[in-house]
N, C-alpha and C positions, 0 to 999 in steps of 0.2 A: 668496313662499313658499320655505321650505327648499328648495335642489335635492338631489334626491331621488337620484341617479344613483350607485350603490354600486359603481361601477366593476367589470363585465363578470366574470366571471372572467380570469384575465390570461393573454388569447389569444398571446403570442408565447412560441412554443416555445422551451426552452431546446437549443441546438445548441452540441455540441460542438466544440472548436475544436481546432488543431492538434498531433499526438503527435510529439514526438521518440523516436526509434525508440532503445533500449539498445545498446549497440554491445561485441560480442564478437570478436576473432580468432584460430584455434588451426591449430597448426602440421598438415601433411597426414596422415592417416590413414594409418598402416600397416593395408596389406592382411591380416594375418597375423591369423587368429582365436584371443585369449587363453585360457590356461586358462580362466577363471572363467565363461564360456560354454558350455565342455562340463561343470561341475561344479554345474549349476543343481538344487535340489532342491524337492520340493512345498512350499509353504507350510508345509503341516500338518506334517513334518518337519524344518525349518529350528531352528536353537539360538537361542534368543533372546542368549543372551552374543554370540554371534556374530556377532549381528547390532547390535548398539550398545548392550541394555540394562545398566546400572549393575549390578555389583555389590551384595548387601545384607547388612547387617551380619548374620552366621550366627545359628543359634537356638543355644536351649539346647547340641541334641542336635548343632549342628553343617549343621543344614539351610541348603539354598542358597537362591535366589530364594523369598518365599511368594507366596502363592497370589494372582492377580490381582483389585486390587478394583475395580467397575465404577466407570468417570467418569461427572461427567453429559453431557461431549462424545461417551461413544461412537455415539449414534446418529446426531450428526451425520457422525462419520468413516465410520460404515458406510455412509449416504445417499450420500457423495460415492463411495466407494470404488461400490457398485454402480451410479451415475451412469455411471463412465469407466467401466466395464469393458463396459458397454452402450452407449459410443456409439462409434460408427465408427470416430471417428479418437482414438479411447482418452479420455487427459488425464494430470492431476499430481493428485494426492491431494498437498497440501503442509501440516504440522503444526509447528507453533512454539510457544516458551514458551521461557522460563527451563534453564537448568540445571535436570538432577535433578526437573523438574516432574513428570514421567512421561510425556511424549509420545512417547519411541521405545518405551517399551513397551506404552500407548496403541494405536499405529497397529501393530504388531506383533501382539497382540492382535485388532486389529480386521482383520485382512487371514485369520488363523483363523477367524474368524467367518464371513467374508463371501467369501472367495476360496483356500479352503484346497487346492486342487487344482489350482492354475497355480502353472507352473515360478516360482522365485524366481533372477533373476539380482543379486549383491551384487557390483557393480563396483570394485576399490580404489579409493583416492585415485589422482590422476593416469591412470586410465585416459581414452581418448580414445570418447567413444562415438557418433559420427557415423557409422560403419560398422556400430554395433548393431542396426538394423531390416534389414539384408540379411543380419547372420550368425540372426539369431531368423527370419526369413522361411523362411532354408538347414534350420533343423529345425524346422519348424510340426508333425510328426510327432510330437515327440517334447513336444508338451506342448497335446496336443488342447484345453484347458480353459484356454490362453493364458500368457500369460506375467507380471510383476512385475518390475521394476527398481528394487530396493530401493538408496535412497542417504540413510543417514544420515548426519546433519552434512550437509547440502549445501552451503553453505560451502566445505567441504574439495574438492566436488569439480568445483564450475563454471566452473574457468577452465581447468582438460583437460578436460572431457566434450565442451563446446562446445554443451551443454544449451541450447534457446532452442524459444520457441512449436512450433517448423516442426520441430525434431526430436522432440519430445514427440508430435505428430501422425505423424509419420514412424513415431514407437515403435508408436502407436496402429493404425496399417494394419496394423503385422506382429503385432499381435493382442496389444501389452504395454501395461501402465500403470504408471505409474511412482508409485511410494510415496517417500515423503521427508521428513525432520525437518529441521529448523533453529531453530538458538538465536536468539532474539527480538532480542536486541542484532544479530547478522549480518543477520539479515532488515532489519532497520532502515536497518543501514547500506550494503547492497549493493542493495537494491529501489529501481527509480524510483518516483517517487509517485505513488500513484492518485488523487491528486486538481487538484496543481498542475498545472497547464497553461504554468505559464514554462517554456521550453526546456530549464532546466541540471535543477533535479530531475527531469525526463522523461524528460532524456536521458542520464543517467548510471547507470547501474547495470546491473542483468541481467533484461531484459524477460521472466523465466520467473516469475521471481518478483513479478512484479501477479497471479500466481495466487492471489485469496481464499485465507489459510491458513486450519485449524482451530486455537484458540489454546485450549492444555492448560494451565490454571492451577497455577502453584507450590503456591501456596494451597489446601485441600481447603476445601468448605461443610460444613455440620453434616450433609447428606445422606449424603456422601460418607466424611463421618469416623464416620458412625455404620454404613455396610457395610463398613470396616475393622473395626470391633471386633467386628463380627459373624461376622468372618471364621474365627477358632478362634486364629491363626497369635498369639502373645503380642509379636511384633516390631509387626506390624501395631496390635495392641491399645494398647503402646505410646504407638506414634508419633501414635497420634489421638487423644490425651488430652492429649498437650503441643498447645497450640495456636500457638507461638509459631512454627510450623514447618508446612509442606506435609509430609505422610506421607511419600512419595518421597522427597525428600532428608533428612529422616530414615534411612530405610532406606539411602540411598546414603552417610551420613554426613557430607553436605556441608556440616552446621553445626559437627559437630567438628571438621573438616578447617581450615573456616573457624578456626571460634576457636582452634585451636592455631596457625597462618597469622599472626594477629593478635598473639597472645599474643609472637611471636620476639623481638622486641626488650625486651621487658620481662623476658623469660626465659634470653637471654642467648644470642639469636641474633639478632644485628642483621644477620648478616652471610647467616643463613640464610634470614632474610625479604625482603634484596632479592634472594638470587637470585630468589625466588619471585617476589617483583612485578617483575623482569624478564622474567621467562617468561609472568606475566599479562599485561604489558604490551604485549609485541611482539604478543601472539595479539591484544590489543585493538587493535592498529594494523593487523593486516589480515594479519598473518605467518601463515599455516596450517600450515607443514611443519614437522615435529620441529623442533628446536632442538638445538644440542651443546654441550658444557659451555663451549667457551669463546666461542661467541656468547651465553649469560645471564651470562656474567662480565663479557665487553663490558661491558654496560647496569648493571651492578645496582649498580655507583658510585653510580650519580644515586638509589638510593631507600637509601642509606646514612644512616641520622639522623646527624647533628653530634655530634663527639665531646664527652667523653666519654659511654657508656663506650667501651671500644675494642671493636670487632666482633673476633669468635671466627676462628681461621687458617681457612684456605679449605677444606680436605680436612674439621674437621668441620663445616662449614655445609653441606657438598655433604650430608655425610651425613643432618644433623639435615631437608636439604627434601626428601630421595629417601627416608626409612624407611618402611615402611606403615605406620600408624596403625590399632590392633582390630583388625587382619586386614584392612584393607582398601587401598587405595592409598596412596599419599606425597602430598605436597604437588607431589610432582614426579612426574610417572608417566612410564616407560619409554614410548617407542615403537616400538623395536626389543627383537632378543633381546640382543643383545650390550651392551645400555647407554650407547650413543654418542650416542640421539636420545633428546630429553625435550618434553614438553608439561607443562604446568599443569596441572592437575586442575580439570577443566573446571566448576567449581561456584565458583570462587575470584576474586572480584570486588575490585579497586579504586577507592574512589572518585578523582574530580579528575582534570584534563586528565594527559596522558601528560608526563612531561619529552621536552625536546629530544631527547635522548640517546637514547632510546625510536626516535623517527623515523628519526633520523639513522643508527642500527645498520638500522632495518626498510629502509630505502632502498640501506642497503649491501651489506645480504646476500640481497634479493632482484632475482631476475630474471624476466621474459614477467610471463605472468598474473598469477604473485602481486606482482609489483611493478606491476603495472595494479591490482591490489585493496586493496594498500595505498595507493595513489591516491584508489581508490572510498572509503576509508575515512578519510580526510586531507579527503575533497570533503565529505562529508556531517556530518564536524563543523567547517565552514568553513576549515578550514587551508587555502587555497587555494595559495599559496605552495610548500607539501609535496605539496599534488599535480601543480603542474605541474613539482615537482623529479622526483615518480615517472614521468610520464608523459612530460616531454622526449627523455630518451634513448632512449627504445622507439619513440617518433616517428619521431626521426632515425634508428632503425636498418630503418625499414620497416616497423613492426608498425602494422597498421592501427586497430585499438580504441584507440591511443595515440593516432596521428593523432588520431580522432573526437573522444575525449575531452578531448583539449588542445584542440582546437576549441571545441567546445563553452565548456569553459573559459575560455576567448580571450575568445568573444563574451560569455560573462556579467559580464568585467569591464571590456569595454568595447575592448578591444583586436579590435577588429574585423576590420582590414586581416590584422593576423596571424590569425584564424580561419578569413578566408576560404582563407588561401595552407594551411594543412594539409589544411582542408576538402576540398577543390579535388584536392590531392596524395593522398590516401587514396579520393576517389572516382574517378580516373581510374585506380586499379588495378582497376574491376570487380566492389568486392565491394558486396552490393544494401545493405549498414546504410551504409558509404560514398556512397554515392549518394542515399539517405533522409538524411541530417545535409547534405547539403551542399543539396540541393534545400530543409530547412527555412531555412536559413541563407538563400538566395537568395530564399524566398518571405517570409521576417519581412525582409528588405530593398525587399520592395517589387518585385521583378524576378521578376514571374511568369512570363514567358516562359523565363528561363533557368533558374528551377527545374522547368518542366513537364516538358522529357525524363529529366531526372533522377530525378523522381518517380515517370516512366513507365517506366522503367527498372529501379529497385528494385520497381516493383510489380507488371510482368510477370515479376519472379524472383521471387513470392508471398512477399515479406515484406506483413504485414496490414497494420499503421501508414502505410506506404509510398500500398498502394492506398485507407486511408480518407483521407491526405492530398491522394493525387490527387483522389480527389473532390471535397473540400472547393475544390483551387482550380478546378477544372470550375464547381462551382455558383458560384463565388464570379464566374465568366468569364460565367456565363450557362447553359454546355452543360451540360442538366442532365442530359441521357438519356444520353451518359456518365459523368457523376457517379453516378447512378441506378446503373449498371451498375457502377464501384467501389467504392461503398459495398456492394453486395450481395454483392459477390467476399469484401471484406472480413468482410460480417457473415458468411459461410457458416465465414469459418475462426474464429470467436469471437470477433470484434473489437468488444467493447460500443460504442463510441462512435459507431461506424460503423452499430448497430443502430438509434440513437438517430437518426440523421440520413434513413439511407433511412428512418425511419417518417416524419419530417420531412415529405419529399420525396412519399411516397405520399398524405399524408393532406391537403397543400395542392393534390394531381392529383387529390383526389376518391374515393383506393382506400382508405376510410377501413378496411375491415375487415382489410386488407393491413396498414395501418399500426399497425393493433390489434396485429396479431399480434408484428411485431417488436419492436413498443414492450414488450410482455408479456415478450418475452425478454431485454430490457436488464434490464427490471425484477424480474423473478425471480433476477436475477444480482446485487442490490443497486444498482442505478442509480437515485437519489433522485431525478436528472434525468428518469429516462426515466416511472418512478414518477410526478412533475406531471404529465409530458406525456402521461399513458394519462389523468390523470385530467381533464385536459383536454378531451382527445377526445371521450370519455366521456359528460362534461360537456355537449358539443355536439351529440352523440345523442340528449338526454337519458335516458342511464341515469345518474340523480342518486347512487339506492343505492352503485354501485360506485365511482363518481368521487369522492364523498366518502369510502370506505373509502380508496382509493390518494392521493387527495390528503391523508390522517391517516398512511398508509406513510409517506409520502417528508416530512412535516411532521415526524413523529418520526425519520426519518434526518437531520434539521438544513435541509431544504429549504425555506429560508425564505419564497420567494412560494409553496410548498404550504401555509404556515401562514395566509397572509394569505386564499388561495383556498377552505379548508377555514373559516374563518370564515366566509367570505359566505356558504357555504352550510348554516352551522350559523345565520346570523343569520335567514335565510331561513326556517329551520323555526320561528323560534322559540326557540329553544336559545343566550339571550342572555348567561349565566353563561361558557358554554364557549365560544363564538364571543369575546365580551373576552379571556379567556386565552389563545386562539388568535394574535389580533391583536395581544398584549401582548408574544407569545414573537416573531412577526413583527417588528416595533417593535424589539424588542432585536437581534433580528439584523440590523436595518439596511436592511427595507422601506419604501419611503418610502410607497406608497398603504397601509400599512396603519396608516400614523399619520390618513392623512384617514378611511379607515373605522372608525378608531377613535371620532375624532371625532362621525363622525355616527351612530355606533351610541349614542353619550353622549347626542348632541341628540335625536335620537328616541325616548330613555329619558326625556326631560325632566331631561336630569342637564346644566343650561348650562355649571355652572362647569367642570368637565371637558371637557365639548366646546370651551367656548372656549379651553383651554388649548392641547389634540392640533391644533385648528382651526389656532393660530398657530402651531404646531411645525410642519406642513406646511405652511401660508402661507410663511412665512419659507422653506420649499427648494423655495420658487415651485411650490407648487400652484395654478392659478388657480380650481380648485372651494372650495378652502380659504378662499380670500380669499372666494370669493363666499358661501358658505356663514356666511363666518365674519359676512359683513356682514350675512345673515341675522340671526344669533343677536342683533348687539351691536342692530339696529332695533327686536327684536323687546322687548328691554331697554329701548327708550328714546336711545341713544345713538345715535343719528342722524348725528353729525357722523362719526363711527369708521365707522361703518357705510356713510356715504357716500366715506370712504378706501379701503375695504377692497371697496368697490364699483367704485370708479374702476378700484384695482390689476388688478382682477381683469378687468376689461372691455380694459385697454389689453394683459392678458396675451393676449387673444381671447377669453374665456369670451364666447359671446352670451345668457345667463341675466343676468350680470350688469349688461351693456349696460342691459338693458329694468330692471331694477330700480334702477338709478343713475338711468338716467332718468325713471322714477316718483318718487324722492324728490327730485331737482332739481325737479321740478314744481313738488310737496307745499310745497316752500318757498318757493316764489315764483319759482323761477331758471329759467323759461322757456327761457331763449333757451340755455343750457346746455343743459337737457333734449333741446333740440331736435338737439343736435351727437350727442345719442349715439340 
């Protein structure tokens, strides 16, 4: 008879594996408290212009900004914004999209809503803010209802703040939470990745940013373009009837800007369009500081088209990219009052890789941080070569996030011996992300002992990553009640990964309802892994109701043994339509038992030619239920001779079902003394 055995739900928990920790260095704090900390004001009275939003093309009469129209993100931004501001050690409210999408005015917006009564501090670019939760502690007085650390563009300002987990916690004790926009291309390019687990995407970027943003679309829906035109404002009315365009940059003008941008060379500014795509250019390689006329002159050779015609003399190109355009900015916008520092006008996109020329100027004229970041941004479109030109020299002059990164570096192309020697050199200065890269370094080689004081070292200076890797090699040694004890250190300062593993830990000790719980809090935070593994648990309480809801979560977050899982227990009800589909989507993302339950969701439909098919699809990657199964199907056919193949395979694989049924049909045939071997 068919073996009937639909494979368990699939009891091994998925466990997180090892973080490379983002690695930052900044020069020492001046003690000396900045203006812009005595000049903090309520929320509700803060200037929106002032705080990053766009200009918009005037009305009729001459009016400024119109009138705000509701997203459909705002009430996720408010949710989050009221989350931090009620938990202890605060958080990051972090908002991204596009240029011009509307997200700083967005979160601007929503900080009025939700937190109009705490101080707003708006930090410059380059300010240094490691010292901020002791000067905001110094006047708790003077802003009873807490405080806001407003940084738009962040980008601009993470390699002086020195912004990382532990200081956003830090901010969070002296009663602030920090509000923040960033352009979606930065976030891109400066974030480690939440998902890879190889070392180099893990390990390079800025560990502030795996903060889940809220992502504010360019793009308006019909919802949203239909409470624009509701709105009275005739600009508004406008821009939501052209569909070819997001409202907001409408209003900010950023498709004009664009198309006059585009237009230069055909108009008879060849000369005035590369400055521009020189000034887009460097900002795309990672450059954030103003720029001066004769650093986009450097560059803007290489985006000169082939003559003829002959580009326009230089004094009027300067002019035709710096004029405001309808009252609104230039192609080139001022960054100072005097006119010496210029930016791109931040809506102004080039397709295609950078030229040489591009790099080669961003390498020249930057230094510290920002030539660490044009690194990070040379690293994350594979240029490896350009980042370890940016990050060499920063090495060798002691700066320790270069060290890291050129480490790291080192080892992802294989040059090992050199990773280890930077590694090595940056962690014996003391600093705890030093000591977390060098201790992963030594534990992916195999040498857990000489990576354990190093892991125990960055992770009694509370870096998180640090103590959920110490765990992991505790468990991985055996010692689990210290492992137990760093995963918990770690999940208490939000370490998802770390939530996932002590639930691990708890629920194979027996503390299943312990383990419920933090597994709940992975999985409220988007954790598709931790999401199976609640449903898992679950599963094995028998609460079916809920484990099938979580095992359907984390199946539609792409969790593909949740998809194979949520089958079985939809095949179980009955519910044999959606369980196939379930298993189908399984199947495609490259479960291999949900090709056999596919299979025998087919056989037990009386559907053979299908079953026999999925049967062989998992035969062949050595299922031995498959083979015996499948030897089932081809007997029950007739074919006998297949069926006693497929009997054999699967018996020598170990299957003991198909022993006994190999040996029944050797019988059957006369072949005794075979029979008897098995």
């Amino acid at each position: 008879m068919v073996d009937n055995r639909t494979r368990d739900n699939h009891g091994v928990s998925i466990q997180a594996r090892d973080i490379n920790g983002p690695i930052t260095v900044h020069p020492r704090t001046d003690a000396s408290v900045p203006g812009w900390v005595d000049t903090a004001l309520p929320v509700h009275r803060c200037d929106v212009g002032e705080l990053g939003v766009h200009n918009a093309l005037p009305g009729d009469e001459g009016e400024g900004l119109p009138p705000y129209v509701a997203r459909d993100v705002d009430e996720e931004i408010d949710r989050r914004l009221a989350a931090v501001s009620e938990a202890p050690r605060g958080g990051l409210v972090l908002v991204t999209g596009a240029s011009t999408s509307g997200k700083t005015r967005a979160l601007v917006e929503a900080l009025g809503r939700t937190l109009p009564d705490r101080m707003l501090v708006a930090p410059p670019e380059g300010a240094d803010l490691r010292a901020l939760p002791a000067w905001l502690g110094e006047r708790a007085e003077s802003a009873p209802q807490g405080w806001v650390v407003w940084l738009d563009d962040l980008e601009r300002h993470l390699g002086s703040s020195g912004l990382t987990p532990t200081l956003v916690a830090e901010l969070g004790l002296a009663g602030a939470v920090v509000a923040a926009t960033i352009r979606r291309n930065h976030l891109e390019a400066l974030r480690p990745s939440p998902t890879d687990r190889a070392f180099t995407a893990e390990g390079v970027g800025y560990a502030v940013l795996k903060t889940p943003p809220v992502v504010v679309e360019r793009r308006w829906n019909p919802q949203e373009r239909d409470r624009a035109r509701a709105s009275g404002d005739e600009r508004l009315v406008q821009a939501a009837d052209d569909e070819r365009f997001g409202v907001a940059e409408q209003l900010a003008a950023g498709p004009l800007l664009q198309q006059a941008w585009n237009g230069g060379p055909d108009g008879g500014h060849a000369r005035g369009y590369a400055l521009v795509a020189a000034a887009v250019g460097l900002a795309e390689a990672g450059v954030s500081s103003p720029l001066t006329r004769e650093q986009i002159q450097a560059v803007h050779v290489a985006y000169l088209p082939a003559p003829p015609p002959l580009p326009e003399e230089d004094d009027q190109a300067w002019e035709w990219a710096t004029c405001p355009r309808s009252g609104m900015a230039g192609l080139l916008v001022p960054a100072d009052h005097e006119g010496r520092r210029w930016r791109a006008f931040d809506y102004l996109t080039h397709q295609g890789p950078l030229p040489e020329a591009v790099w080669r100027t961003a390498l020249e004229t930057t230094t510290g941080q920002e030539r660490l970041d044009v690194g990070l941004t040379a690293h994350s479109a594979d240029l490896y070569d350009v980042a370890e030109a940016a990050w060499t020299p920063l090495a060798e002059q002691g700066y320790n996030a270069a060290m890291v990164d050129l480490g790291l570096l080192l080892e992802e192309v294989g040059r090992v011996g050199e990773a280890e020697a930077w590694l090595r050199r940056a962690a014996g200065k003391g600093e705890i992300n030093a000591m977390h890269a060098f201790g992963i370094l030594l534990y992916r080689s195999g040498r857990l002992e000489e990576a354990e004081p190093w892991y125990r070292r960055a992770a009694e200076g509370g870096l998180a990553g640090a103590m959920f890797n110490f765990g992991l090699l505790l468990q991985e040694v055996g010692r689990l009640e210290e492992a137990e004890s760093w995963y918990r250190r770690a999940a208490d300062v939000d370490e998802i990964d770390a939530m996932g593993n002590l639930a691990i830990l708890l629920s194979r000790s027996g503390r299943f309802g312990e383990a419920e719980s933090w597994y709940r809090r992975a999985a409220e935070k988007g954790r598709s892994d931790a999401m199976f593994n609640l449903g898992l648990l679950l599963k094995g309480l028998g609460r079916d109701g809920e484990a099938e809801a979580w095992f359907r979560w984390a199946a539609e977050e792409g969790e593909v043994k949740a998809m194979n899982n949520l089958g079985l227990m939809l095949e179980e009800a009955g519910r044999i339509g959606e369980a196939e589909a379930w298993y189908r989507r399984a199947v495609d993302g490259g479960d291999t038992e949900a090709v056999f339950n596919l299979g025998l969701l087919m056989h037990r439909e009386g559907r053979s030619k299908g079953a026999e098919e999925w049967y062989r699809r998992a035969a062949a990657e050595g299922d031995p239920g498959a083979m015996s199964n499948l030897g089932v199907l081809l007997n029950d056919a007739g074919r006998v001779e297949e069926a006693v193949s497929w009997f054999r395979q699967a018996a020598e694989a170990g299957h003991p079902g198909a022993a006994h049924n190999l040996a029944v049909l050797l019988g059957e045939a006369g072949r005794g003394r075979e029979a008897e071997a098995w």
